[in-house]
N, C-alpha and C positions, 0 to 999 in steps of 0.2 A: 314166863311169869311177867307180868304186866308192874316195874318197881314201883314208876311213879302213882299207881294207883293205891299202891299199901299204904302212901303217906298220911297224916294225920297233922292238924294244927300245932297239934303238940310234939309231934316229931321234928316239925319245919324250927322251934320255937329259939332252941338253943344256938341255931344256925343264923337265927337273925340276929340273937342279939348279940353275935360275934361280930358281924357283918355290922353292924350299927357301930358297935367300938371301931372296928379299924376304918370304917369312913370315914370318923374323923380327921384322919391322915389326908384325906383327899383334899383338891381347892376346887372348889367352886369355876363352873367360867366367867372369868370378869370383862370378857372384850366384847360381850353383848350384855349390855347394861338389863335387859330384860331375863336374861337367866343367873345375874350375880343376885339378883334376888331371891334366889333359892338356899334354903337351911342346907349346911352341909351333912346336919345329923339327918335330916329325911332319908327314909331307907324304907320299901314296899317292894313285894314279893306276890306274884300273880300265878299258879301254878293251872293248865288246862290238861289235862288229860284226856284222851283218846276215847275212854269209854263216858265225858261228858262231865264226871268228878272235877271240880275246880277246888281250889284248898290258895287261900289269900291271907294277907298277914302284915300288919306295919303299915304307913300311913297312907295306904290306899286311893285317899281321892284326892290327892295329890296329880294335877294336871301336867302335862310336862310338852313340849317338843319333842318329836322322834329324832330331828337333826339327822344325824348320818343313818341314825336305824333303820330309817324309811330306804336306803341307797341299797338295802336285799330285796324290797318288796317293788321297787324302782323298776332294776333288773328283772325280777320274774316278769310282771309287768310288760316290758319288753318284750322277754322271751316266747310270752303267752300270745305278742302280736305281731310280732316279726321272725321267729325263728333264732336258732341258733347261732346259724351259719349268719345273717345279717349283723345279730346282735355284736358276736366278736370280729366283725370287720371292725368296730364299730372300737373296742375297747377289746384288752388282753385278759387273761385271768394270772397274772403271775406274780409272785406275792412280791410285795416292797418292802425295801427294808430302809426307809427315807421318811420324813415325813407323811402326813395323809395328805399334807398340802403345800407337796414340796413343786417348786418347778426345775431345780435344777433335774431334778431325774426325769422329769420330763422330757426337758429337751437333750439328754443324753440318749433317752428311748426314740428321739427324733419325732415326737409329737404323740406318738401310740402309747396312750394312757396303759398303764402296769395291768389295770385291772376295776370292775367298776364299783369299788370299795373305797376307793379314794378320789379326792375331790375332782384332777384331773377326768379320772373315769366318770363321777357322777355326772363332773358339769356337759360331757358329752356326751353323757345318755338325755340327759335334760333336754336337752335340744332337739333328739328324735322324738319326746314324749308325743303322743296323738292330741290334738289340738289347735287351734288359731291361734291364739295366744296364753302367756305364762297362766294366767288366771284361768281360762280355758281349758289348758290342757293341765291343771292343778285338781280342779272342780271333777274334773273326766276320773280322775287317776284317785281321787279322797274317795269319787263312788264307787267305782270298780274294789277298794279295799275293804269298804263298809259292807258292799253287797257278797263279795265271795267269803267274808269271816263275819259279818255280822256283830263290826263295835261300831262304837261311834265315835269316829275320828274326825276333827275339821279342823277349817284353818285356822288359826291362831292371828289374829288382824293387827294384833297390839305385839306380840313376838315380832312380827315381821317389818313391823315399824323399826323397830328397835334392831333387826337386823339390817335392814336398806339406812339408819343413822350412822351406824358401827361399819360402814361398804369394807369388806376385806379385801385388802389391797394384794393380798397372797392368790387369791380369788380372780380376780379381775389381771392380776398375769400371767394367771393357766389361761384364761379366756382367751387374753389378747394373742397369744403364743400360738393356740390351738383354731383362732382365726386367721390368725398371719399363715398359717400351713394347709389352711384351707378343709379343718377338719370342723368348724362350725358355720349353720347355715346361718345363722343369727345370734349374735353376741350377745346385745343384750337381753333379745327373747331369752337364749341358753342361761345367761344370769340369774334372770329372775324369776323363772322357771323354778331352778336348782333352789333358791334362796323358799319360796316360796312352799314346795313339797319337804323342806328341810323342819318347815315353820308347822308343818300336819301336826297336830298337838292329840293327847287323850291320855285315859288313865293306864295303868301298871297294867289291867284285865286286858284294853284293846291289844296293847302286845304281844301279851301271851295268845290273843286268839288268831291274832295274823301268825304268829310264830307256831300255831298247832296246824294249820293248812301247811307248813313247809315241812310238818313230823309226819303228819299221815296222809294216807292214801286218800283219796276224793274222786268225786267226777267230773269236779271244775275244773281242776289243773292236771296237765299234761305231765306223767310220771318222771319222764325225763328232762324235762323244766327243773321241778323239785330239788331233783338230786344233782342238779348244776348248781343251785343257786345256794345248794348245803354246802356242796366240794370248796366254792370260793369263799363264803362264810368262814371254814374251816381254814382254809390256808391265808384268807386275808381279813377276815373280817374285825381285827382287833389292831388293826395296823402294823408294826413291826413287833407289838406281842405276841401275834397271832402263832408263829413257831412253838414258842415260847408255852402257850395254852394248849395247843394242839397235844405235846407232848404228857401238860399239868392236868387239863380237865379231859382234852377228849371228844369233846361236841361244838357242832358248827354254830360260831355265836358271832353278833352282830350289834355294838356299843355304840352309842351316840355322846357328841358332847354336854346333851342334857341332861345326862344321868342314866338314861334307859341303855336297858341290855335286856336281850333276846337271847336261849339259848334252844337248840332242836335236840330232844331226843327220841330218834328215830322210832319210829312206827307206835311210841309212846304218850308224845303229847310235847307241850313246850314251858318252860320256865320264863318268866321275865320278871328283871328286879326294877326300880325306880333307884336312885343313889346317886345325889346332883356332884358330892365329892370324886373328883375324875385325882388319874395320877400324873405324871409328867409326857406321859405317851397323847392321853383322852378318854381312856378306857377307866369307868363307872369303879371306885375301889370297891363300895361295897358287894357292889353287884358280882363280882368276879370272886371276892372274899366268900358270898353265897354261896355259887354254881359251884365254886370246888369245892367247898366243906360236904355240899350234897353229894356230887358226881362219885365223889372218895368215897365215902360211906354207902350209896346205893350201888357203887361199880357202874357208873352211866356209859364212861368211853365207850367208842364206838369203837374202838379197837382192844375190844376185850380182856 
């Protein structure tokens, strides 16, 4: 039985407007002066199903940054061009329990990024991206996601202003660290790269439709890609909540500090919420407020 297909506007309706109450709790991000301009009450809800059903709800064209949510679709990406075995020479899959932008664990790992869910991992996947340069291999990688889901995602030119003004100094000492050990070909290519695919902007619906090619089967992507790029979602993709989720909701989900969360449910279709209020982790409150009031009620976990 197919759950997420029985839903209805009106079934989603009560779950929003839970979700809306407790985002207020959230804060905003204030260290990119271009996303403290976001309501904290905003809260949209983007539902794709499998059999093509989509069911949408809350403030909708609300634009946003993917930020870290793009760092699943980063990795497959990868995956789809390099292989497995490359890809984790490359970066670990092993969850953290440290900041997403920590360096101390870093160099405790002795330079081998945990996993490529967190900034260390991104910014070193960034730097294999395929391309000449950041803008290059930014433009390569926004069409590759448009063309295999079919939204419309671009770069965000005023977002990324606003993030190269705010330079994160947390950022720029995974770089320098992971240059110094000789795990980046180019630093500040890998920077601006990273900053830039972080800046991929679009509404609540492109999410969920990059997040329904990671639910179901296709003939673009390699099955077992897929089901990697779920595993680490699942056990990293919420930062050191992720356990914590894993246990609560169940499904491989994937938060940005813009608000946006992705969540998979397998062979189903995908969830994604918009909800700029984040909690002290960076994880979306309402959005996560959403995905388990649903998960609960339809029995989504994937461990039954």
């Amino acid at each position: 039985m197919k759950r997420l297909d029985k839903l209805t506007t009106i079934d989603i309706s009560a779950w929003v407007q839970l979700a809306k109450i407790q985002a207020k709790q959230g804060r905003v991000n204030d260290r990119i002066p271009q996303l403290a301009l976001a309501n904290p009450g905003w809260f949209a809800v983007h539902i794709c199903c499998k059999s093509g059903k989509t069911i949408s709800l809350g403030d909708t064209a609300c634009v946003f940054p993917l930020m870290s949510a793009i760092k699943a679709f980063s990795l497959l990406y990868l995956l789809e061009h390099f292989g497995a075995e490359t890809v984790f020479g490359w970066v670990g899959v092993e969850p953290s329990d440290a900041p997403f932008n920590s360096l101390e664990q870093l160099v405790s790992d002795r330079g081998h990024p945990r996993n490529p869910m967190i900034n260390s991992g991104a910014i070193s996947l960034s730097d294999k991206l395929p391309g000449r340069d950041a803008s290059d291999r930014t433009l390569l990688f926004c069409q590759w996601l448009n063309q295999l889901a079919g939204c419309q995602l671009y770069l965000d030119e005023v977002m990324l202003a606003s993030v190269r003004l705010t330079r994160s100094t947390a950022n720029q000492a995974i770089a320098n660290y992971l240059t110094e050990i000789g795990h980046l070909e180019n630093l500040e290519t890998a920077l601006d790269t990273y900053n830039q695919i972080c800046c991929i902007s679009g509404l609540v619906e492109d999410l969920a439709l990059l997040g329904k090619f990671l639910a179901c089967e296709n003939g673009c992507l390699l099955a077992q890609n897929r089901r990697i790029v779920n595993a680490v979602m699942l056990t990293c993709g919420l930062y050191e909540a992720s356990a914590e989720f894993a246990v609560r909701i169940g499904l491989p989900m994937k938060s940005g500090i813009g608000g946006g969360l992705v969540a998979i449910v397998s062979g189903e279709g995908a969830i994604a919420c918009y909800s700029p209020g984040l909690d002290n982790i960076g994880n979306p409150v309402g959005g996560l407020v959403f995905v388990e009031a649903l998960a609960q009620q339809l029995q989504l976990s994937i461990f039954g």
